[in-house]
PDB file with SEQRES, HELIX, SHEET and CRYST1 records, atoms N, CA, C and O in Angstrom:
SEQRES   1 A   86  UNK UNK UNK UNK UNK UNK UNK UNK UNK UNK UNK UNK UNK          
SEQRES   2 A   86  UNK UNK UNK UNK UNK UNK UNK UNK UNK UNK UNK UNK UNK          
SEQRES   3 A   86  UNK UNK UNK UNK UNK UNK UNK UNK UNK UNK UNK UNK UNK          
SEQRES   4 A   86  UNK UNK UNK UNK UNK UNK UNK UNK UNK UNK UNK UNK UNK          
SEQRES   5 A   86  UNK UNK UNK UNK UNK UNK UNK UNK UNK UNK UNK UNK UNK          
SEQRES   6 A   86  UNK UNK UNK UNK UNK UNK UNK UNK UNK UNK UNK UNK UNK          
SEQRES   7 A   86  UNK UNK UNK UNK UNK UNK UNK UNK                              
HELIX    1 AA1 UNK A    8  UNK A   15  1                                   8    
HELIX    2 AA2 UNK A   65  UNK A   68  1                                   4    
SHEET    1 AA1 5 UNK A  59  UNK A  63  0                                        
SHEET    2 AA1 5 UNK A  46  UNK A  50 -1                                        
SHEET    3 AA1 5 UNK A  32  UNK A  42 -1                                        
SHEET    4 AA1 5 UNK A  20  UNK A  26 -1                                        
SHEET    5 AA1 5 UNK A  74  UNK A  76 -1                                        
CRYST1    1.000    1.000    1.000  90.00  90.00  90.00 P 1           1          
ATOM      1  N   UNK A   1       0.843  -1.182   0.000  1.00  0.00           N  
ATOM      2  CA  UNK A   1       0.000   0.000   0.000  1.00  0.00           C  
ATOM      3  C   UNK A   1       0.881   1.236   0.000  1.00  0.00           C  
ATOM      4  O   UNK A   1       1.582   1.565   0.957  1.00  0.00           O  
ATOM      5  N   UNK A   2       0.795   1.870  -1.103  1.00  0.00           N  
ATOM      6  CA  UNK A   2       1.270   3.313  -1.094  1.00  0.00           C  
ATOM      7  C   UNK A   2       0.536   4.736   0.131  1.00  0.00           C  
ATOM      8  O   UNK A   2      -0.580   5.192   0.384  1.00  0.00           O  
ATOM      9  N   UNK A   3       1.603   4.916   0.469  1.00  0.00           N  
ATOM     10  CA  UNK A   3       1.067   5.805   1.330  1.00  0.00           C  
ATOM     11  C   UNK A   3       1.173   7.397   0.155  1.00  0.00           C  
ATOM     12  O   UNK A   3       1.721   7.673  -0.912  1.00  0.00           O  
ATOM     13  N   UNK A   4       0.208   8.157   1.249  1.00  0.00           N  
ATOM     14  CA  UNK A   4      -0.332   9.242  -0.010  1.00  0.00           C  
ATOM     15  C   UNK A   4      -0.310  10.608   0.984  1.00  0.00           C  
ATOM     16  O   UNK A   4      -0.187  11.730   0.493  1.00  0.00           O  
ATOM     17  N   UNK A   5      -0.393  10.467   1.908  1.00  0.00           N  
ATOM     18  CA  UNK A   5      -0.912  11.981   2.181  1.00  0.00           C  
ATOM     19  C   UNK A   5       1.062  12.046   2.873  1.00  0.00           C  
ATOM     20  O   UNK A   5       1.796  11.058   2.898  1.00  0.00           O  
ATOM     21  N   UNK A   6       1.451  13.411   3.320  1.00  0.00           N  
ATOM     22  CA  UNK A   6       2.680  13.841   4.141  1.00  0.00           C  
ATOM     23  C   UNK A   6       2.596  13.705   5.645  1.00  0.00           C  
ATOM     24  O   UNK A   6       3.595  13.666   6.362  1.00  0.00           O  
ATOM     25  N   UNK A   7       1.285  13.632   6.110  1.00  0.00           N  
ATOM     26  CA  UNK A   7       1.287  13.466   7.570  1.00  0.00           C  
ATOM     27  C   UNK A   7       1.712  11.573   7.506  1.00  0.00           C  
ATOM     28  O   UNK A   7       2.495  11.052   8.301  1.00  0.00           O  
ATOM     29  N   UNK A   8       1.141  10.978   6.626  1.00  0.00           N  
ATOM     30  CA  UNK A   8       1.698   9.407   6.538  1.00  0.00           C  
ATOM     31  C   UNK A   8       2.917   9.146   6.623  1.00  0.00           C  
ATOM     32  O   UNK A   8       3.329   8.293   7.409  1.00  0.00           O  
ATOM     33  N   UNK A   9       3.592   9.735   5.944  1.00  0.00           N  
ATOM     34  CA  UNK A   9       5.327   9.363   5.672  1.00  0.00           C  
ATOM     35  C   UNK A   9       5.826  10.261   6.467  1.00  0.00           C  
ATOM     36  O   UNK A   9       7.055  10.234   6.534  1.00  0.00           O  
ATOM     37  N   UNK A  10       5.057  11.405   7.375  1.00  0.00           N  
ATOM     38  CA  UNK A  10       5.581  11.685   8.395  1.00  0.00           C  
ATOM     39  C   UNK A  10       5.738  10.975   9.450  1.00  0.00           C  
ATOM     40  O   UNK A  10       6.881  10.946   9.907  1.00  0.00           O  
ATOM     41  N   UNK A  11       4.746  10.256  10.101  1.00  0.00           N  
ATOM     42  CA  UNK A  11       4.344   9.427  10.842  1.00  0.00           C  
ATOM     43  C   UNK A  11       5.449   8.042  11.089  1.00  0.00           C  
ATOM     44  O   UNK A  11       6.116   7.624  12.035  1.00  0.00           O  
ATOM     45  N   UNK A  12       5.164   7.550   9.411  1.00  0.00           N  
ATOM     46  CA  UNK A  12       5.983   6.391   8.923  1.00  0.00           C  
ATOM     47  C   UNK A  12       7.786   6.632   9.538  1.00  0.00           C  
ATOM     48  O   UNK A  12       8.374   5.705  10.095  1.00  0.00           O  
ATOM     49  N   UNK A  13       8.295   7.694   9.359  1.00  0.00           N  
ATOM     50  CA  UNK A  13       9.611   8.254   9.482  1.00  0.00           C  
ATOM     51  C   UNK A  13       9.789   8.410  10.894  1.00  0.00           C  
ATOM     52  O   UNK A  13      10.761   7.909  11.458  1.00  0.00           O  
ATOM     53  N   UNK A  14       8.731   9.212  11.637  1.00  0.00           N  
ATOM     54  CA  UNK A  14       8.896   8.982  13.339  1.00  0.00           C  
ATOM     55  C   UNK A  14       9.304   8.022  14.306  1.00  0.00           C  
ATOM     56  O   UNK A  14       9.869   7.946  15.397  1.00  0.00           O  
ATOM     57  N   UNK A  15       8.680   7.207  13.282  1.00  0.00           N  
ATOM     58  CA  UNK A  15       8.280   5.888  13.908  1.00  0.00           C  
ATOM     59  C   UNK A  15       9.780   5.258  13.894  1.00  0.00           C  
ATOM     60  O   UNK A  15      10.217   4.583  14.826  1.00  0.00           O  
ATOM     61  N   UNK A  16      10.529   5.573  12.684  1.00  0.00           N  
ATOM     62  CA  UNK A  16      11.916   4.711  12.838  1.00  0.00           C  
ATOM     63  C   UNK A  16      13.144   6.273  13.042  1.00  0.00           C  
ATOM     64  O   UNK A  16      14.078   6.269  12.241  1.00  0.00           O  
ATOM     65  N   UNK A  17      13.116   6.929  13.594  1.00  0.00           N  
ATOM     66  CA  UNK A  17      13.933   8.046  14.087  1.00  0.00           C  
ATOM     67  C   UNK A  17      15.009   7.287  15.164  1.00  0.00           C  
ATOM     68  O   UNK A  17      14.738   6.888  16.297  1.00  0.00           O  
ATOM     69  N   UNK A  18      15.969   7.232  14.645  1.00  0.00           N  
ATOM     70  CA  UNK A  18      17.469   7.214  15.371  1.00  0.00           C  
ATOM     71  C   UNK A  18      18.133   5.738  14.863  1.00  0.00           C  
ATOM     72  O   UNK A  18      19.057   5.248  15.513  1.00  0.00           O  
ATOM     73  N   UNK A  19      17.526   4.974  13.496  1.00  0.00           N  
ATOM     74  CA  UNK A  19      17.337   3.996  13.044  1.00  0.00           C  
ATOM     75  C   UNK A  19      18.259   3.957  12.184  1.00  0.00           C  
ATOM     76  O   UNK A  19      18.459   5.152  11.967  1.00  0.00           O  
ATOM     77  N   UNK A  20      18.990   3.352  11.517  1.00  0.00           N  
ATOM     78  CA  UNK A  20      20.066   3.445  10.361  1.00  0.00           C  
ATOM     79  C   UNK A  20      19.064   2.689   9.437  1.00  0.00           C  
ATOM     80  O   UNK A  20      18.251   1.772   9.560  1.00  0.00           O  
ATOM     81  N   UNK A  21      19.671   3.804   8.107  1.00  0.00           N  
ATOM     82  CA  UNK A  21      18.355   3.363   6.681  1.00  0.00           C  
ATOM     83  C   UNK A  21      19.596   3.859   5.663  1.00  0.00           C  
ATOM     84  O   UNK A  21      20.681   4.408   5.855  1.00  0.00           O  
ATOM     85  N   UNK A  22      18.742   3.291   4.263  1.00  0.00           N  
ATOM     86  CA  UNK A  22      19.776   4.200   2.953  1.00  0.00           C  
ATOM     87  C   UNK A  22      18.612   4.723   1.966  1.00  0.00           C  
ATOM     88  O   UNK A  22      17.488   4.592   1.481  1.00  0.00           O  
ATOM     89  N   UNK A  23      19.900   5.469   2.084  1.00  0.00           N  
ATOM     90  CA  UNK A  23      19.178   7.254   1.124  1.00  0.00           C  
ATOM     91  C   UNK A  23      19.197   6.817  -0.186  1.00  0.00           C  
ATOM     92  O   UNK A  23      20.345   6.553  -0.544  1.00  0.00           O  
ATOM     93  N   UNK A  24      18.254   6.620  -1.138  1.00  0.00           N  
ATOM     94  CA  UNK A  24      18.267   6.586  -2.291  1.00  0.00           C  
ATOM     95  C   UNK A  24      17.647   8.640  -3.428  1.00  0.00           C  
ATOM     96  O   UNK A  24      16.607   8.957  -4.005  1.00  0.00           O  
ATOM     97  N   UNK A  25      18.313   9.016  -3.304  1.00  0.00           N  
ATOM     98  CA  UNK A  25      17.888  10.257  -3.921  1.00  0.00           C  
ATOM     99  C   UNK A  25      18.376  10.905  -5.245  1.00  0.00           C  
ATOM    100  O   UNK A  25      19.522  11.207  -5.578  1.00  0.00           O  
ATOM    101  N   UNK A  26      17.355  11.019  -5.822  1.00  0.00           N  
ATOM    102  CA  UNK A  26      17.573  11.909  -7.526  1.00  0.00           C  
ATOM    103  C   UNK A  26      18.041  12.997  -7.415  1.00  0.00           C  
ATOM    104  O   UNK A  26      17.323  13.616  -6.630  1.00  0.00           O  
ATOM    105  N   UNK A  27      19.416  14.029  -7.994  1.00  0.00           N  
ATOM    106  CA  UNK A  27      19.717  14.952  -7.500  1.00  0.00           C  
ATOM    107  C   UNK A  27      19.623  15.608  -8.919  1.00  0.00           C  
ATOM    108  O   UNK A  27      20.391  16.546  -9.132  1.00  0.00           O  
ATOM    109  N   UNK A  28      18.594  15.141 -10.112  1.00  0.00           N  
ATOM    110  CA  UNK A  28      18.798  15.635 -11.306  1.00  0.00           C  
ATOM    111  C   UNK A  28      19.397  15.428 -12.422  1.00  0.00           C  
ATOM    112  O   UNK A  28      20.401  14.714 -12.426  1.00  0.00           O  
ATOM    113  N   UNK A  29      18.925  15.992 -13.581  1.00  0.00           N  
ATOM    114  CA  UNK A  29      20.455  15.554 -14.611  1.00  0.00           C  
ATOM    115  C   UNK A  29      21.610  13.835 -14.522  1.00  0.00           C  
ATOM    116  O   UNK A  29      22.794  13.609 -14.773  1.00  0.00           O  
ATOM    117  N   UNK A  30      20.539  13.055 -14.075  1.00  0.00           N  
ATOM    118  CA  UNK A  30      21.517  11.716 -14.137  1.00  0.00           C  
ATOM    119  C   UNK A  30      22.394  11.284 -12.980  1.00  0.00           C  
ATOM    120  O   UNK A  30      23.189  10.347 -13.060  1.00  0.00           O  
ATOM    121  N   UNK A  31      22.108  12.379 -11.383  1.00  0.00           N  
ATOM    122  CA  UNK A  31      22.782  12.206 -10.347  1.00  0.00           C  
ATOM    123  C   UNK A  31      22.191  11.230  -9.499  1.00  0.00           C  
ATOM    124  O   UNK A  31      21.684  11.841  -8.558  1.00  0.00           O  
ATOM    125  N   UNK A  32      22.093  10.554  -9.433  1.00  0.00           N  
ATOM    126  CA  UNK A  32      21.627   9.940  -8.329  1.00  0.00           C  
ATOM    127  C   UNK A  32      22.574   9.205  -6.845  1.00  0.00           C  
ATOM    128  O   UNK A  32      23.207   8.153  -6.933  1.00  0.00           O  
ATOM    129  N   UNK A  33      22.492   9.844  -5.867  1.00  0.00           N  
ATOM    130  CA  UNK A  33      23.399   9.507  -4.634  1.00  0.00           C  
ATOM    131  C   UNK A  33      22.646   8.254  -3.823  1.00  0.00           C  
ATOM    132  O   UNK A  33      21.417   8.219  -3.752  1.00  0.00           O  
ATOM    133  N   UNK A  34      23.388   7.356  -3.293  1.00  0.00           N  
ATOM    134  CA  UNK A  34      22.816   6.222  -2.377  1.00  0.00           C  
ATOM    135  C   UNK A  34      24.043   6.685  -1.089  1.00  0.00           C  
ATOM    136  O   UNK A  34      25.258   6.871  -1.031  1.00  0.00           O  
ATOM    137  N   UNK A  35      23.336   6.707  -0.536  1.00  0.00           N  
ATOM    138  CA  UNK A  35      24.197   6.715   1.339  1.00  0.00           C  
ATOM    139  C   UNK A  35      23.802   5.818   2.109  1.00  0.00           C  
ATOM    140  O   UNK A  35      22.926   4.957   2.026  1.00  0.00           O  
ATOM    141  N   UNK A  36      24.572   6.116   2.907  1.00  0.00           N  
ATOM    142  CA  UNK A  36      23.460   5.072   4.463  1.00  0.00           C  
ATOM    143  C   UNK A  36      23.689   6.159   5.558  1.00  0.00           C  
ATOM    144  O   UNK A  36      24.635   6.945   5.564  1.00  0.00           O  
ATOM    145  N   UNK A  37      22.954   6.110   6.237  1.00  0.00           N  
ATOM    146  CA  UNK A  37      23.083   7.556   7.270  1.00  0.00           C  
ATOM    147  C   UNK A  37      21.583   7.110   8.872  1.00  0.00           C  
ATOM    148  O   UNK A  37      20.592   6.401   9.048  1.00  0.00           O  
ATOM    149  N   UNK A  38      22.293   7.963   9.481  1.00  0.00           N  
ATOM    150  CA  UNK A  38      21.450   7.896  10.705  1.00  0.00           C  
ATOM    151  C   UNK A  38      19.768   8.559  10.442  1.00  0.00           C  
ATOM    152  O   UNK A  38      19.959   9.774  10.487  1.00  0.00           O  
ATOM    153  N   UNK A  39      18.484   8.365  10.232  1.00  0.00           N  
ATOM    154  CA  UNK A  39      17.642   9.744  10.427  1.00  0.00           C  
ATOM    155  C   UNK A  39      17.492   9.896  11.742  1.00  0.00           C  
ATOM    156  O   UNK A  39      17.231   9.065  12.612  1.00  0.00           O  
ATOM    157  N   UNK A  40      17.788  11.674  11.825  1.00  0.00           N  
ATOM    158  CA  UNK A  40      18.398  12.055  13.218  1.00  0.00           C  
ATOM    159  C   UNK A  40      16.531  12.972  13.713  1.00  0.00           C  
ATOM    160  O   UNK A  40      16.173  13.139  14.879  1.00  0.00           O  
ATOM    161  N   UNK A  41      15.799  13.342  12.620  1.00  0.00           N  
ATOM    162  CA  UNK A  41      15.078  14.625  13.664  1.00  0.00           C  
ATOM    163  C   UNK A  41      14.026  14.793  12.643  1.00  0.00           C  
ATOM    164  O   UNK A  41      14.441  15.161  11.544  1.00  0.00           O  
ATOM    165  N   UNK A  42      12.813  14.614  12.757  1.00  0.00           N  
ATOM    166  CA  UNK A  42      11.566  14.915  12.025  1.00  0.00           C  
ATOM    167  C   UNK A  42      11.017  16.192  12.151  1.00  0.00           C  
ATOM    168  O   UNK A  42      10.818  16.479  13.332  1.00  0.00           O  
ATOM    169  N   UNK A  43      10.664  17.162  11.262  1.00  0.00           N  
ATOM    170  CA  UNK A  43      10.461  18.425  11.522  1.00  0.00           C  
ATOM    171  C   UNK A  43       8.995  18.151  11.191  1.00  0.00           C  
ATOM    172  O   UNK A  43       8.644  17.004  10.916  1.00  0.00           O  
ATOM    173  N   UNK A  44       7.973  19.350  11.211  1.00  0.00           N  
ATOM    174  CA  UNK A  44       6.616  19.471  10.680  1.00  0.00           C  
ATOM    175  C   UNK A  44       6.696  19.471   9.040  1.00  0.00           C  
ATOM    176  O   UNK A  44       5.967  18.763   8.345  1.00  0.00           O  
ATOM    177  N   UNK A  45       7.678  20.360   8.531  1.00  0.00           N  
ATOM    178  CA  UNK A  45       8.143  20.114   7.029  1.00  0.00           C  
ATOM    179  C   UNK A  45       9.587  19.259   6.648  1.00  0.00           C  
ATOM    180  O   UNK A  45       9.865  19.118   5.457  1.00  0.00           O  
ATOM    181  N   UNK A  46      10.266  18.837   7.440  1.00  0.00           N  
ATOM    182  CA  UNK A  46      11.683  18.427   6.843  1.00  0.00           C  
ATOM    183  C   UNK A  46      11.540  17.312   7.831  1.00  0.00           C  
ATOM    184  O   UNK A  46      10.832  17.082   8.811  1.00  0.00           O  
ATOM    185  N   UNK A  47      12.501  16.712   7.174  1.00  0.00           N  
ATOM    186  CA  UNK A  47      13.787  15.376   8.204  1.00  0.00           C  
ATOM    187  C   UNK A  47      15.014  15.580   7.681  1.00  0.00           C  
ATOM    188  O   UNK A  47      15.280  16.027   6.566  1.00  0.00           O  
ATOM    189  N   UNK A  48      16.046  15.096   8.873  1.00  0.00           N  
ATOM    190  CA  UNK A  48      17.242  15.178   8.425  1.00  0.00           C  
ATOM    191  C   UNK A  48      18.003  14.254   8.692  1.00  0.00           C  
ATOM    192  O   UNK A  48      17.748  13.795   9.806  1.00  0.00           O  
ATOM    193  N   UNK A  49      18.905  13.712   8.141  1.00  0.00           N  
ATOM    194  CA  UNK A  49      19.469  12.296   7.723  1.00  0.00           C  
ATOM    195  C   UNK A  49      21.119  13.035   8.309  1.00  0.00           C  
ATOM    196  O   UNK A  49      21.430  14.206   8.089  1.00  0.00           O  
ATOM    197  N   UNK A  50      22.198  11.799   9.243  1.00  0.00           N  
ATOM    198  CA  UNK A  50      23.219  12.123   9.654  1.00  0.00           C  
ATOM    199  C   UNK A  50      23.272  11.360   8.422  1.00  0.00           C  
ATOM    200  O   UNK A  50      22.347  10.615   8.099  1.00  0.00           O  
ATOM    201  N   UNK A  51      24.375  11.524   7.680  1.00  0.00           N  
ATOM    202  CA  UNK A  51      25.031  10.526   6.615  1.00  0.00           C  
ATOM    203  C   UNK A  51      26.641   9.588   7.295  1.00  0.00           C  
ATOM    204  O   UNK A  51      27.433  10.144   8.055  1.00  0.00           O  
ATOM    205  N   UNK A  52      26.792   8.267   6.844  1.00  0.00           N  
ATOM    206  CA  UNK A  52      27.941   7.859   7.617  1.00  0.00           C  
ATOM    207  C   UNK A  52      28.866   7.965   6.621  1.00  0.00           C  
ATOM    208  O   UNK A  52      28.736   7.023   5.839  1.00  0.00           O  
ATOM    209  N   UNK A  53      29.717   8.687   6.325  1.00  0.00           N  
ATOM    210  CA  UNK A  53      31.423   8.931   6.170  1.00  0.00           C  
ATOM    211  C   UNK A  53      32.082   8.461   6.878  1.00  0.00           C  
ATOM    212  O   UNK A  53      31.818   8.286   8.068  1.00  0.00           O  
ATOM    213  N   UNK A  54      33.469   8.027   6.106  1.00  0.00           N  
ATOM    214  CA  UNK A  54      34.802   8.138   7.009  1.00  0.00           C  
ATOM    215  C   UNK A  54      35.464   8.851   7.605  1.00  0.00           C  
ATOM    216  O   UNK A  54      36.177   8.522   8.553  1.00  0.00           O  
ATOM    217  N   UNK A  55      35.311  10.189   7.048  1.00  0.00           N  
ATOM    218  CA  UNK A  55      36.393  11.325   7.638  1.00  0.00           C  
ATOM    219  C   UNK A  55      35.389  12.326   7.993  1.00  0.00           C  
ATOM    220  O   UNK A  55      35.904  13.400   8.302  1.00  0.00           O  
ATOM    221  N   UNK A  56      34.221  12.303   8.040  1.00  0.00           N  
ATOM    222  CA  UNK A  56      33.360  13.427   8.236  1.00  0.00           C  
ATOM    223  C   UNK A  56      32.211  13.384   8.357  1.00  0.00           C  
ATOM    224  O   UNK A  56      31.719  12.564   7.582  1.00  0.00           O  
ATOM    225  N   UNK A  57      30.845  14.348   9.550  1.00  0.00           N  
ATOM    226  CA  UNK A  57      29.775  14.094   9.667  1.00  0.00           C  
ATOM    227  C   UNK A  57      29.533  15.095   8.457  1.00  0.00           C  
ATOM    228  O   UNK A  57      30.232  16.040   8.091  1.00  0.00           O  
ATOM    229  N   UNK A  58      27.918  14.438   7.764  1.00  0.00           N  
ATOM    230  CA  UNK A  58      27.733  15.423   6.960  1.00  0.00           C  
ATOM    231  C   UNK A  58      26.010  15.359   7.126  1.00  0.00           C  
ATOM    232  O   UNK A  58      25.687  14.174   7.048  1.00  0.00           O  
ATOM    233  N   UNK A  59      24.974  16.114   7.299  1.00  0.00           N  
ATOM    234  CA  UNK A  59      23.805  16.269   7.549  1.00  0.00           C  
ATOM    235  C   UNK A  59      23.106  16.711   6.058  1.00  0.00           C  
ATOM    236  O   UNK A  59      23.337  17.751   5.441  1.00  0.00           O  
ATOM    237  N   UNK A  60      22.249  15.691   5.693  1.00  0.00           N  
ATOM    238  CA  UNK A  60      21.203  16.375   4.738  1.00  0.00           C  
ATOM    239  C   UNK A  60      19.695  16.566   5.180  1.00  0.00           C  
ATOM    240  O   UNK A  60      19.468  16.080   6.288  1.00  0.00           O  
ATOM    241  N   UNK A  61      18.772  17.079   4.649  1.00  0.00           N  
ATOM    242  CA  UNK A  61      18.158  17.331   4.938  1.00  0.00           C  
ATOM    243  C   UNK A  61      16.884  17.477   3.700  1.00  0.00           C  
ATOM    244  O   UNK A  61      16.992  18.234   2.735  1.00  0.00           O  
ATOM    245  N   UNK A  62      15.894  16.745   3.912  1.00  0.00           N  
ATOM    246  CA  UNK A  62      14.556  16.418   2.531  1.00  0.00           C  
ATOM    247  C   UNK A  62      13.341  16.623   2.846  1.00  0.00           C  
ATOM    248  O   UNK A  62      13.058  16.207   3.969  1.00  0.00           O  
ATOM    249  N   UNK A  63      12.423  17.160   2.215  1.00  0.00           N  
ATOM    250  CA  UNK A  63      11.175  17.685   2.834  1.00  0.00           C  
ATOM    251  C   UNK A  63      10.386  16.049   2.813  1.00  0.00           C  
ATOM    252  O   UNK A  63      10.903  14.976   2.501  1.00  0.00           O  
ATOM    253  N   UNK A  64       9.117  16.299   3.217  1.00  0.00           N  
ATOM    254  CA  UNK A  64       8.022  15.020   2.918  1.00  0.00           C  
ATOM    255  C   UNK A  64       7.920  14.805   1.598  1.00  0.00           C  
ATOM    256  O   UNK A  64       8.216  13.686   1.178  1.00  0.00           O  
ATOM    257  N   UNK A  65       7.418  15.980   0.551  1.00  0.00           N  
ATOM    258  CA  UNK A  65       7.389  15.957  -0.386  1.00  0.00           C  
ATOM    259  C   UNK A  65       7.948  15.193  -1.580  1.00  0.00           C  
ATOM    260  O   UNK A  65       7.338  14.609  -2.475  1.00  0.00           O  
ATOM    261  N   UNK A  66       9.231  15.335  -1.383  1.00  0.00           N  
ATOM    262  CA  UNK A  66      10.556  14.438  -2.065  1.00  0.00           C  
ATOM    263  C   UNK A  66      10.476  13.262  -1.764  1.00  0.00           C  
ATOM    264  O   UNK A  66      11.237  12.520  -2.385  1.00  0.00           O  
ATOM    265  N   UNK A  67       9.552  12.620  -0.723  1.00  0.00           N  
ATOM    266  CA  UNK A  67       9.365  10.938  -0.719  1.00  0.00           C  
ATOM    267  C   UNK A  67       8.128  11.002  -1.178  1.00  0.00           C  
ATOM    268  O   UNK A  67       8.029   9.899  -1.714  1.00  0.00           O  
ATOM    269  N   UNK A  68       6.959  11.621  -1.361  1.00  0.00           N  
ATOM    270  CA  UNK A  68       5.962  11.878  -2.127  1.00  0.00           C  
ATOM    271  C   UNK A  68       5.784  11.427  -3.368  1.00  0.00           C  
ATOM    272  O   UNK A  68       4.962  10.572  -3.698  1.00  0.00           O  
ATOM    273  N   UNK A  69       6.924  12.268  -4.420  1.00  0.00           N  
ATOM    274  CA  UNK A  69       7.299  12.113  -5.595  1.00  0.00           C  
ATOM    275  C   UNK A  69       8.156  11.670  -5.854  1.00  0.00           C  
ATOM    276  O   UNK A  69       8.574  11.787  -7.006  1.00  0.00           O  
ATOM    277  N   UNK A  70       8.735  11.050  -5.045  1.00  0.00           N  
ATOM    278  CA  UNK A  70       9.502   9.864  -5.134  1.00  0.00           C  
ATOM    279  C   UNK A  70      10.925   9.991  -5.456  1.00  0.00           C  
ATOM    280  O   UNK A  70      11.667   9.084  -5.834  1.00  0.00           O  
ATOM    281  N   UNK A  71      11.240  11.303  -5.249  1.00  0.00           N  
ATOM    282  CA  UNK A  71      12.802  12.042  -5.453  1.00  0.00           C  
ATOM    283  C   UNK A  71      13.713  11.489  -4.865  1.00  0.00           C  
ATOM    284  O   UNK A  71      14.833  11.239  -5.310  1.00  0.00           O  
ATOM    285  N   UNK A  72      13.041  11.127  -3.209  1.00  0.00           N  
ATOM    286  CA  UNK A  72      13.666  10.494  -2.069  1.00  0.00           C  
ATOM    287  C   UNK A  72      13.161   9.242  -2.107  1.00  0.00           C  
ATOM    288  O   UNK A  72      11.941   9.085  -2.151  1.00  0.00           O  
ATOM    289  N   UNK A  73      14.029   8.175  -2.095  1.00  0.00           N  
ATOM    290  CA  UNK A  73      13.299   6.831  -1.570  1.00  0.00           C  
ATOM    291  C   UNK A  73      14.476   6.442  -0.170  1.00  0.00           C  
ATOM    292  O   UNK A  73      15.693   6.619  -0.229  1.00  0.00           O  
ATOM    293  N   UNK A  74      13.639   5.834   1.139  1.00  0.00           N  
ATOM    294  CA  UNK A  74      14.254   5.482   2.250  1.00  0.00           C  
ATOM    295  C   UNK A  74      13.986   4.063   2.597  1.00  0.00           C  
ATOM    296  O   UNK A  74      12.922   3.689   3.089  1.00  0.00           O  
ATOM    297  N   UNK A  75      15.060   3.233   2.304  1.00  0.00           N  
ATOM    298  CA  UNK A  75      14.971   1.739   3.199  1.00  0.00           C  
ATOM    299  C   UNK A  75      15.679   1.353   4.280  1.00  0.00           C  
ATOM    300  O   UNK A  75      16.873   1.636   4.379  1.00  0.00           O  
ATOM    301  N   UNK A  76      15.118   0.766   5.072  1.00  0.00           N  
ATOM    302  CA  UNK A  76      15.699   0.310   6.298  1.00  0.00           C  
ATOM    303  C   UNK A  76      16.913  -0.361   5.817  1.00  0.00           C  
ATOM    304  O   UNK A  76      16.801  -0.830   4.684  1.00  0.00           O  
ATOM    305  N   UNK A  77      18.301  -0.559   6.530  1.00  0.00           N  
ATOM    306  CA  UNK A  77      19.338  -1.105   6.180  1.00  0.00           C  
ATOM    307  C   UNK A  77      18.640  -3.035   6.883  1.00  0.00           C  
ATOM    308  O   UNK A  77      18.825  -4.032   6.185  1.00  0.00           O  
ATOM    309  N   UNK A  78      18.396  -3.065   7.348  1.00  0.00           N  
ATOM    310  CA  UNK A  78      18.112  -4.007   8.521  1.00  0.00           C  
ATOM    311  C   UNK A  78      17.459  -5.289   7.522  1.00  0.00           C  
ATOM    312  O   UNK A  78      17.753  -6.478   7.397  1.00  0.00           O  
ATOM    313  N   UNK A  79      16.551  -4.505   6.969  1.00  0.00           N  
ATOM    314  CA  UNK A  79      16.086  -6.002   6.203  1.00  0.00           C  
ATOM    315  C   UNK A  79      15.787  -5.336   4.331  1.00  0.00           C  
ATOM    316  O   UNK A  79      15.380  -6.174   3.526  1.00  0.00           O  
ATOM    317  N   UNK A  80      16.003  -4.008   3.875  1.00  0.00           N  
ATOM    318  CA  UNK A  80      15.303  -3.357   2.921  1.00  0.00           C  
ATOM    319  C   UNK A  80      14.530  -3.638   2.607  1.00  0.00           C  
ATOM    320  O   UNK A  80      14.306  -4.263   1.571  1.00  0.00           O  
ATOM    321  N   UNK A  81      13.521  -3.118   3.744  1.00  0.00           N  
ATOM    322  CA  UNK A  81      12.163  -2.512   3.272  1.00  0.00           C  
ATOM    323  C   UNK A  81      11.869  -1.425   3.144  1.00  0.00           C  
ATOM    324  O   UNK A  81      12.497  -0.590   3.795  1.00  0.00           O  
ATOM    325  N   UNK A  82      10.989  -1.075   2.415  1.00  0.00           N  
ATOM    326  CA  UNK A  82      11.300   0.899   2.170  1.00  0.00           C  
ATOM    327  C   UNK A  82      10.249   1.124   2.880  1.00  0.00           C  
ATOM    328  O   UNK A  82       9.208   0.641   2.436  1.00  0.00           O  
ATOM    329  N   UNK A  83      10.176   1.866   4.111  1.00  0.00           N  
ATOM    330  CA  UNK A  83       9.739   2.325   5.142  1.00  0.00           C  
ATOM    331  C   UNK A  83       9.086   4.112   4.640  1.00  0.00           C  
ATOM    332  O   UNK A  83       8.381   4.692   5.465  1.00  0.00           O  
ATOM    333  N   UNK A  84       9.395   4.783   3.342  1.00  0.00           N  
ATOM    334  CA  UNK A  84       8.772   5.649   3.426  1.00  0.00           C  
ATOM    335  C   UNK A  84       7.370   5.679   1.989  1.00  0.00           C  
ATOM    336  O   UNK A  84       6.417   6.452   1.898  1.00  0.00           O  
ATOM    337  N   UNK A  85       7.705   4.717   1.209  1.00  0.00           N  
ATOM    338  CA  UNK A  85       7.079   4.494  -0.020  1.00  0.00           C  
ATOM    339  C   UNK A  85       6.143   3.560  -0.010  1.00  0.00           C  
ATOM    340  O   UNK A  85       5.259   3.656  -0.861  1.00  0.00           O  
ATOM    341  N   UNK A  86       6.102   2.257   1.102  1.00  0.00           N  
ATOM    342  CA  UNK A  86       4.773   1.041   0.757  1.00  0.00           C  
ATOM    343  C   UNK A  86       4.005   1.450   1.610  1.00  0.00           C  
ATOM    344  O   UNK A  86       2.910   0.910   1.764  1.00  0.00           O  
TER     345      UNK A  86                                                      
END                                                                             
């Protein structure tokens, strides 16, 4: 089941906050980045993802929206299931 509204995949994202997942995200023009990162903090409009590096913390940050339209896709590292899209 696709979830549809932003309070859903808000909800959905709360629910696994301090959880290690991977970032699948379209950055345009043929970019596409995969990470694995901590999600650290659910806002009313944003979340923000610690990313794990070797030499450095680096924080991104994606509205609801972008898992909406599917810019952002998020799976649990644990078993990949995508926790913000079914």
């Amino acid at each position: 089941m696709e979830r549809t509204t932003l309070a859903e995949i808000r909800q959905g994202l709360e629910a696994h906050r301090g959880r290690r997942l991977r970032l699948t995200a379209n950055r345009g023009r043929q970019k596409i980045i995969v990470r694995e990162g901590i999600l650290e903090q659910t806002y009313p409009n944003i979340f923000t993802i610690r990313l794990l590096d070797n030499n450095s913390v680096k924080r991104v940050s994606f509205s609801y929206s972008d898992v909406l339209t599917k810019t952002v896709e998020i799976s649990l590292c644990d078993d990949d299931r995508q926790i913000a899209c079914n």
